[in-house]
C-alpha positions in Angstrom: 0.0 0.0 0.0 1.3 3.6 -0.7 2.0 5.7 2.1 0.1 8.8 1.9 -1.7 9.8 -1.2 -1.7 13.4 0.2 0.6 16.0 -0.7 -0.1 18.2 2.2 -0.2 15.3 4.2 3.5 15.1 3.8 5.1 19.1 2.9 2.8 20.7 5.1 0.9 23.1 2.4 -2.9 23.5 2.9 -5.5 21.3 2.0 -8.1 22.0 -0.6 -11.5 22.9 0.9 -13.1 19.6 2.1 -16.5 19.9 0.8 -18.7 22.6 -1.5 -19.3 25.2 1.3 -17.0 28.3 1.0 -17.4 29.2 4.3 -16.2 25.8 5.9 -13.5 26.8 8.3 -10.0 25.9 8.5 -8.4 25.5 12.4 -4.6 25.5 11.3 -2.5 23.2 14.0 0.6 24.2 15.4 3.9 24.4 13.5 7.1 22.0 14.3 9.2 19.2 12.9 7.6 17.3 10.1 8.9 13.4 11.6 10.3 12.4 14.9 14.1 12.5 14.7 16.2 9.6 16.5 14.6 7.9 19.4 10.7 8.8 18.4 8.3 9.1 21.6 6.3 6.2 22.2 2.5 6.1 22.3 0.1 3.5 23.8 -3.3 4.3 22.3 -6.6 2.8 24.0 -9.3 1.8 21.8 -9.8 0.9 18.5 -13.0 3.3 17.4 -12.4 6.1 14.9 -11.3 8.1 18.0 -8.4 5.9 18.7 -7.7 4.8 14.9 -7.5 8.9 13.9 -4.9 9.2 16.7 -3.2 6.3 15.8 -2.8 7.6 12.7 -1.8 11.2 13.3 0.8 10.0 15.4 1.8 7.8 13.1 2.3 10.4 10.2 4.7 12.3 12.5 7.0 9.1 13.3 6.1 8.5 16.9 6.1 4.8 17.8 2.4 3.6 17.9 0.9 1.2 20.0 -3.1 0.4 18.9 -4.5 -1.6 22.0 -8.4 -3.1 20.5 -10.3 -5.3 22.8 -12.5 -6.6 19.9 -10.8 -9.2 17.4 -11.3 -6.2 15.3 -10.9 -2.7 14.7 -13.9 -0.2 14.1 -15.4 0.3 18.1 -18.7 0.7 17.9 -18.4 0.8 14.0 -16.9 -2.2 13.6 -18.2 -5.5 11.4 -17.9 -9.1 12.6 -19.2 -12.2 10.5 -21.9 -14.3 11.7 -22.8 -18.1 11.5 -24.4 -17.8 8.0 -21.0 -16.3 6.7 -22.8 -12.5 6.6 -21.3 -9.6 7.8 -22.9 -8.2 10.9 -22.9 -4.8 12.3 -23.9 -2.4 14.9 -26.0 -0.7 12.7 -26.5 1.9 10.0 -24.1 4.7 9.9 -24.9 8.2 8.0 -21.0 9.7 6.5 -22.5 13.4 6.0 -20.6 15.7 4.2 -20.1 17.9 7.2 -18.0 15.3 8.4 -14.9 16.5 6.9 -12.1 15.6 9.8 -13.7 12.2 9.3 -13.4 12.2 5.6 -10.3 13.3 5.9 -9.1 10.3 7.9 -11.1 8.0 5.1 -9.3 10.2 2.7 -5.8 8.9 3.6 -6.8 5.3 2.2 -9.0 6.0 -0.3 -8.1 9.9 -2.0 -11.2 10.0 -3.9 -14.0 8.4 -1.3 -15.1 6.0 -3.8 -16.0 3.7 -1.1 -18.8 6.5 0.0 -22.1 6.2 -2.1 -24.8 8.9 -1.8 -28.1 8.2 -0.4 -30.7 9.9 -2.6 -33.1 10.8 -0.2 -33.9 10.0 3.5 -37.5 10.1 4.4 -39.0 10.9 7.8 -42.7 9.4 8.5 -44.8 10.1 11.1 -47.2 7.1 12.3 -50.0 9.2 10.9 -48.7 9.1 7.4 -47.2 12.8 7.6 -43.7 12.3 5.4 -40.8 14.8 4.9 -38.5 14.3 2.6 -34.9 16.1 1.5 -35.1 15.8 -2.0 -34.5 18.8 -4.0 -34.5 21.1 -1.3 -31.7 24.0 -1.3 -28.2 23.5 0.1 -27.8 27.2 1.0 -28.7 27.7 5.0 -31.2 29.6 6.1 -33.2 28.6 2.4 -32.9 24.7 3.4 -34.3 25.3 6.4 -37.0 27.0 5.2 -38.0 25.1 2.3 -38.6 21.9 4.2 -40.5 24.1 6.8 -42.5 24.9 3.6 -43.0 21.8 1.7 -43.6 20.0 5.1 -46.8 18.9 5.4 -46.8 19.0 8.8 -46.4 22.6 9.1 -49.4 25.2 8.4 -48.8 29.2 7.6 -50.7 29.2 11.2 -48.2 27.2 12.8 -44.8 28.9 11.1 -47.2 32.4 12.3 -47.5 30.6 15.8 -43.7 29.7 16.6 -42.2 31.3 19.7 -39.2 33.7 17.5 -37.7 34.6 20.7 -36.6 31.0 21.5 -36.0 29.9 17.4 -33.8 32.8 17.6 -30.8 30.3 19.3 -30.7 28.3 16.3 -29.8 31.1 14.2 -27.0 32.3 16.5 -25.1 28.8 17.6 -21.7 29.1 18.7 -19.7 26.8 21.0 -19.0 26.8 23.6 -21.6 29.7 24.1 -24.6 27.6 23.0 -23.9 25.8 26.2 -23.7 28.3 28.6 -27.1 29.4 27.2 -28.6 26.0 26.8 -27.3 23.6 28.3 -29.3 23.4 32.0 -32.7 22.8 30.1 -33.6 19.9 28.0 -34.0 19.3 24.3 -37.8 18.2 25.0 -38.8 21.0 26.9 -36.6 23.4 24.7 -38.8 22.0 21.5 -42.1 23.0 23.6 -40.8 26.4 23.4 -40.6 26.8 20.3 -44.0 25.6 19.9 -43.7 23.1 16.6 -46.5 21.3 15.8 -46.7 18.4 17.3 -45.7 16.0 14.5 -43.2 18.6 12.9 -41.6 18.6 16.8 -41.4 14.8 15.6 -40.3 14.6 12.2 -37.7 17.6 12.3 -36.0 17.5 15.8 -37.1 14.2 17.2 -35.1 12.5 14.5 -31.8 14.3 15.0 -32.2 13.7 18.8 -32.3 10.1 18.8 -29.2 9.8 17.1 -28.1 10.0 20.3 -29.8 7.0 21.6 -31.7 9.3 24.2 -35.4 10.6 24.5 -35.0 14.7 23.8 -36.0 14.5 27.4 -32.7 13.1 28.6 -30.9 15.1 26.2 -29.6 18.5 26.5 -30.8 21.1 24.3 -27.9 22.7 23.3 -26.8 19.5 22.0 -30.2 19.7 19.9 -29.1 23.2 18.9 -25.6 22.4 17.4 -27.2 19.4 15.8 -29.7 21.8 14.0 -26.7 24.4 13.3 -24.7 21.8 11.8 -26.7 19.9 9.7 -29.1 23.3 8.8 -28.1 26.5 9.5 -24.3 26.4 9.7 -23.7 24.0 6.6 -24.1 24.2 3.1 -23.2 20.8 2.5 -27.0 19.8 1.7 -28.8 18.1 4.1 -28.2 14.4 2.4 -25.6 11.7 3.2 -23.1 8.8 2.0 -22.7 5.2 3.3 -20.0 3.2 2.4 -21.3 0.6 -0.4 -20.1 -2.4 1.6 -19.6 -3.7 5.3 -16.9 -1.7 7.8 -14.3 -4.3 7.9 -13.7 -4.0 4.2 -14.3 -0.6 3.0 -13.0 1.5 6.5 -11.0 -0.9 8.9 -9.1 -3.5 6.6 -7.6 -0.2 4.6 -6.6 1.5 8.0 -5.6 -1.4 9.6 -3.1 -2.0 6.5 -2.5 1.4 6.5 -0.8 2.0 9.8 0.9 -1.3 9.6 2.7 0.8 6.8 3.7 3.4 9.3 5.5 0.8 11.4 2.2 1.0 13.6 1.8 -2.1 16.3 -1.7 -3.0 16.1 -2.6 -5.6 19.5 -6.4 -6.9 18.9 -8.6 -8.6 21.0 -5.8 -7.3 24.1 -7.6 -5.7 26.9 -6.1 -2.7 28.8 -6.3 -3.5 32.3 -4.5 -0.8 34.0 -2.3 1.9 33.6 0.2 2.6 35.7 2.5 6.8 35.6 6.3 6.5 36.3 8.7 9.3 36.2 9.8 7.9 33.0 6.6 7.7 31.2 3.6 4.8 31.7 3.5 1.3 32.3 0.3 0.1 29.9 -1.0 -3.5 31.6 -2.5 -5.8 28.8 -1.6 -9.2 29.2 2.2 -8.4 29.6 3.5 -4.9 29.8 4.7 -2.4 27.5 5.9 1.1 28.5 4.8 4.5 26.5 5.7 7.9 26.8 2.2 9.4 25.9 -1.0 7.8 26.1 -4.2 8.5 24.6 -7.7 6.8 26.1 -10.5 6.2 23.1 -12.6 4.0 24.3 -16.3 4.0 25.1 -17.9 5.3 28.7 -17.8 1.9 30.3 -14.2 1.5 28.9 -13.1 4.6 30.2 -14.7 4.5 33.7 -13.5 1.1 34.4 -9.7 1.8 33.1 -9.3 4.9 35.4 -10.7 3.3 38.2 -8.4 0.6 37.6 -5.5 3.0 37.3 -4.9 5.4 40.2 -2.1 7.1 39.6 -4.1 8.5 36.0 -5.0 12.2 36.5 -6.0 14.2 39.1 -8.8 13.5 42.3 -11.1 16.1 40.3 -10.4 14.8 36.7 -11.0 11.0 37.7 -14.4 12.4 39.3 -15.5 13.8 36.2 -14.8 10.5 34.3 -16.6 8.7 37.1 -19.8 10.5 36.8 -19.7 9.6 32.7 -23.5 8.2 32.0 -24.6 6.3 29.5 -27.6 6.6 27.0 -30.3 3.9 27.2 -30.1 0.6 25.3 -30.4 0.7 21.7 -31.6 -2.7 19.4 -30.3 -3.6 15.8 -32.1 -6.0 14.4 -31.1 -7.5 11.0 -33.3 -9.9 9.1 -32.5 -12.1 5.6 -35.8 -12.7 4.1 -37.1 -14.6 1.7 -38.6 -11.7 -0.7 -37.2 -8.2 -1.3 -38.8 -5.1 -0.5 -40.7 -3.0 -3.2 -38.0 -2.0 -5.4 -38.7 2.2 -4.6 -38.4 2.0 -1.0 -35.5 4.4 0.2 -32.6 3.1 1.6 -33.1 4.6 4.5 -36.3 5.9 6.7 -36.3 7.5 9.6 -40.0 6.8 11.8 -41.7 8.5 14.2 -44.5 8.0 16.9 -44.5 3.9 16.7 -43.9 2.4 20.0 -40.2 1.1 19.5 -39.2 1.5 15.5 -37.2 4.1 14.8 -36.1 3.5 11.6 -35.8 1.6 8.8 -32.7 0.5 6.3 -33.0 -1.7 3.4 -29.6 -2.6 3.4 -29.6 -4.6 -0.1 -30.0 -1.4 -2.2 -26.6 0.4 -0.5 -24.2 -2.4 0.6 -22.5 -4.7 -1.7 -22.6 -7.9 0.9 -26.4 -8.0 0.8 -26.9 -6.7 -2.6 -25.0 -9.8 -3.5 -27.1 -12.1 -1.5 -30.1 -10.6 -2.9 -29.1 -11.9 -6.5 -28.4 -14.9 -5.2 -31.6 -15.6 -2.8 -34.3 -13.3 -4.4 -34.8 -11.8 -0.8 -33.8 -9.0 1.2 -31.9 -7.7 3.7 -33.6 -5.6 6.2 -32.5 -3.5 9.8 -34.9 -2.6 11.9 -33.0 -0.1 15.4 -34.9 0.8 18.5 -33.5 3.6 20.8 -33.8 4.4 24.1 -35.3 1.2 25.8 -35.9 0.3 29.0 -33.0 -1.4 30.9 -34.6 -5.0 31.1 -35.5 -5.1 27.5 -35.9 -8.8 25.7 -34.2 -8.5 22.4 -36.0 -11.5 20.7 -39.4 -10.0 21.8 -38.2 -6.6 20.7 -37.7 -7.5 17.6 -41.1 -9.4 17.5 -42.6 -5.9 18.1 -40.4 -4.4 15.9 -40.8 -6.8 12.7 -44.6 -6.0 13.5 -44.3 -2.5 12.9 -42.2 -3.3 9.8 -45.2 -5.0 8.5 -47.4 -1.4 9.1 -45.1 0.5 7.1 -43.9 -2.0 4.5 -46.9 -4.5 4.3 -45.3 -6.0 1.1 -43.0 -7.7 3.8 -45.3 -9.6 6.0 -45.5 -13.2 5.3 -41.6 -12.7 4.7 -40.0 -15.7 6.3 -37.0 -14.8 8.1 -33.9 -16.8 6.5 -31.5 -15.4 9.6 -31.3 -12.7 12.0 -28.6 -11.2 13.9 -29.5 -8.7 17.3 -27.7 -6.2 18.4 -28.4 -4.8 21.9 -25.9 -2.1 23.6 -25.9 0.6 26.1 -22.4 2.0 25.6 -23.2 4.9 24.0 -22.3 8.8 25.9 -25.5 10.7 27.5 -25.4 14.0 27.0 -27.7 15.3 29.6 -28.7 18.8 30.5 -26.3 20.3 33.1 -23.1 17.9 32.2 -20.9 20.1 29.5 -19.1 21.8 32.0 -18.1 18.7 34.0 -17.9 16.4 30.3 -13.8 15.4 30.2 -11.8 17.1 27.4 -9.0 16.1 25.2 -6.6 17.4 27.3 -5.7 16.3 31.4 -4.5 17.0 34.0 -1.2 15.2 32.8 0.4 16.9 29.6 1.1 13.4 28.1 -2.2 12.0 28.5 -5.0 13.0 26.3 -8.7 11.7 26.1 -10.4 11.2 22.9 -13.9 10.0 21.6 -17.3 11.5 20.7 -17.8 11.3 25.0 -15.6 14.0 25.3 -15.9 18.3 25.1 -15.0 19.5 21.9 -16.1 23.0 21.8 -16.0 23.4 18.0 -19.5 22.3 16.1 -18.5 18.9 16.0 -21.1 15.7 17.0 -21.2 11.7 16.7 -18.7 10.3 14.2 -17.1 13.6 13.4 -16.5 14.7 16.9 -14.7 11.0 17.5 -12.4 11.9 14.6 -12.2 15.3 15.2 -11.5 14.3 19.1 -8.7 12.1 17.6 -6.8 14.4 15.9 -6.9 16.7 19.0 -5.5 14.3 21.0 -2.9 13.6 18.8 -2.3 17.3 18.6 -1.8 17.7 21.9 0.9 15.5 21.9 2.8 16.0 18.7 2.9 19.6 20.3 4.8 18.4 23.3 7.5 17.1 21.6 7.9 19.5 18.8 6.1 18.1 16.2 3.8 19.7 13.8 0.1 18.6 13.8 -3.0 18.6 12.0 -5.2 21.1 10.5 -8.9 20.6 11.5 -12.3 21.8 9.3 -15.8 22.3 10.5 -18.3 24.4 9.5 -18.3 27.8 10.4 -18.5 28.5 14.2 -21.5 30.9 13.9 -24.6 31.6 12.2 -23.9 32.5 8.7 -26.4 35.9 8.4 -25.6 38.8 9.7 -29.2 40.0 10.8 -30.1 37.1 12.0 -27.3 37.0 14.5 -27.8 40.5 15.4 -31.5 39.9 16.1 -30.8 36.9 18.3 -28.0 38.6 20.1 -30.4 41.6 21.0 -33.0 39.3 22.3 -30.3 37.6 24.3 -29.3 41.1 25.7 -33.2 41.7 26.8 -34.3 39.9 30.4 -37.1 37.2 30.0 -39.7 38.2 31.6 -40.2 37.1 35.1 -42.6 34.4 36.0 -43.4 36.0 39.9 
């Protein structure tokens, strides 16, 4: 495999814009030496995510000496692949690349330059139980026209209801900047923030609901400034267009097999299926427990909230008293289901690939996985049948996954009644609670990429990022960071960083939300 297909990877120019919007923003990193002269520092990176891969990697590219510990037999966290029984490639689920994601695409860039193994999803529809259905389609790329043209062609809102909406509070989506959005919204909650704003009810469902369980969290549990820089970066902050890719087969082989290879070609160590159990600080450096020992001059932690909790607990000498008790009190969102079925028939050839539900009692959405994934496509020709994931978010902790998945195939049947009477060939389940909570009141106390300890870094969507950043992007973007922070320790130069711009993009509409910022609410006594 070829090193590095990108110049700027290598001399240190600048990178092309990453995507169509002219206003995407470019975070330079700090200067230094292009590669680690002599005796290279040593890294032991935890966790083989996208958080810890992008690490690996940025360190990596500068010469340090990489350690990649993985618990799983594989790479990918909680985006990784895994065959089953019937020789089919399971995952954790469906996964939307947007073109937002650009620290992210940048990482997929450095195995594949052109993305080819990204395929665009036409169109992802959102139906209500009542029939109402949004669509993306042909809407404008150019916030705040996006927004407003699915406000328009929604048929869930009404002139009265756009006449009826509370302008003071839609005034914070027009203005989002981090870590200000927080400060602002972060002690209410994305349910009660919704109210506010006074949507109609099954808009409140289609347009924000949505967005909010991709969180794996009711908007009750969720804190609304996490809604808010959802909405900024996917509406009004971004014109990437509102649509999405997927890669056109499973993880393994179009993300982790390439990176895998990849870092072996930067002299990487890559331990799967090896367990961190404990880490231990000398003055020289660390002592990384997993199996045997290896020592390390840095180390970054990427792994999930259980992961993390248990590790530092494990390791006393990590951090300080008030750092460890802000990874302690690290939640987790409530179980999610993926259930994937191989039927015997295929579903009605203009379904979309993907379709997000709302107001069923535990379908969420729905993704025909034979018209975007190579695998199943394949199996389709072969069988006649389909291939068919059904997720559920935000379930109760006691949750049977072979009778949630009953309930869930029922629903199917509602929405696709083409399918019932499908007999299931195989099925796989899924069920996890590992994912972060972002609840109201916790961004101040959430752990950031740096600690207490200038050679230990944290990285991982759990953790503060305060640039408008979420889910797979903020992992990447996380990773980077991390690796930033200690490239710039020992003199070496890191890497630049996009997002979309930090603000809201008009002018008027900032100043109009800043003056009604500056006036007091009026006082409920």
């Amino acid at each position: 495999m070829a090193r590095v297909a990108l110049p700027w990877l290598l001399d240190g120019s600048s990178p092309p814009r990453p995507g169509r919007d002219r206003r995407a923003v470019l975070h330079p990193a700090h200067a230094g030496g292009d590669r680690a002269d002599g005796d290279a520092p040593r890294v032991a990176v935890v966790g083989g995510g996208i958080a810890g891969v992008t690490a690996a990697v940025a360190l990596a590219e500068r010469g340090v000496r990489v350690r990649l510990f993985e618990r799983h037999a594989e790479l990918g966290g909680r985006l990784r692949g895994w065959t089953t029984g019937h020789g089919a490639t399971m995952t954790r689920g469906f996964h939307a690349f947007f073109r937002q994601y650009y620290n992210l695409r940048g990482l997929l860039r450095r195995v594949d330059p052109d993305l080819s193994m990204l395929a665009p999803i036409g169109d992802y529809p959102l139906r209500h139980i009542d029939g109402a259905q949004d669509t993306f389609v042909g809407l404008p790329c150019t916030p705040p026209w996006n927004a407003a043209g699915f406000m328009v062609r929604s048929p869930t809102f009404s002139a009265r209801d756009l006449m009826g909406m509370n302008t003071r509070a839609a005034g914070a989506l027009f203005d989002v900047s981090l870590p200000r959005v927080y400060h602002e919204l972060d002690a209410i909650d994305a349910d009660t923030f919704l109210r506010e704003l006074r949507f109609p009810a099954s808009a409140r469902h289609l347009a924000f609901e949505v967005f909010s369980r991709s969180f794996f969290a009711h908007p009750g549990a969720l804190s609304a400034a996490e809604l808010a820089t959802m909405f900024h970066i996917y509406f009004l902050g971004s014109s990437e267009g509102l649509l999405f890719d997927v890669p056109d087969d499973p993880y393994p082989h179009t993300l982790w097999n390439p990176l895998h290879a990849y870092l072996l070609s930067l002299r990487a160590e890559i331990h799967t299926g090896t367990a961190v159990e404990r880490i231990g600080r000398t003055d020289e450096g660390y002592r990384v427990r997993a199996g045997t020992e290896h020592t390390a001059d840095g180390v970054v932690l990427a792994t999930d909230v259980g992961g993390l909790r248990a590790l530092v607990a494990a390791s006393p000498d990590l951090g300080d008293p008030r750092w460890r008790r802000r990874v302690a009190c690290l939640a987790c969102a409530p179980p999610f289901l993926v259930t994937r079925l191989w039927l015997d028939r295929p579903a009605r050839p203009d379904r979309p690939a993907f379709l997000g539900t709302s107001g069923y009692r535990l379908l969420d959405n729905i993704s025909v996985v034979d018209l975007f994934e190579g695998e199943a496509r394949r199996w389709r020709a072969r069988t006649g049948g389909s291939v068919i994931e059904l997720h559920a978010y935000a379930l109760p902790g006691d949750t049977d996954p072979d009778h949630c998945a009953q309930m869930l195939i029922k629903e199917l049947h509602t929405v696709y009644p083409e399918l019932r009477g499908a007999r299931v060939l195989h099925r796989q389940h899924v069920l996890e609670a590992d994912c972060p909570l972002f609840a109201p009141g916790t961004f101040t106390e959430r752990p950031t990429v740096s600690t207490p300890d200038p050679t230990l870094a944290v990285a991982g969507d759990l953790v503060r990022v305060d640039l408008p950043v979420a889910l797979m992007e903020r992992a990447a973007t996380s990773g980077f960071l991390a690796a930033n922070t200690l490239l710039a320790r020992w003199g070496l130069r890191g890497h630049d960083l996009w997002t979309v711009p930090n603000r809201g993009r008009w002018a008027l509409l900032r100043r109009r939300s800043a003056s009604r910022r500056a006036v007091p609410a009026p006082s409920n006594g």
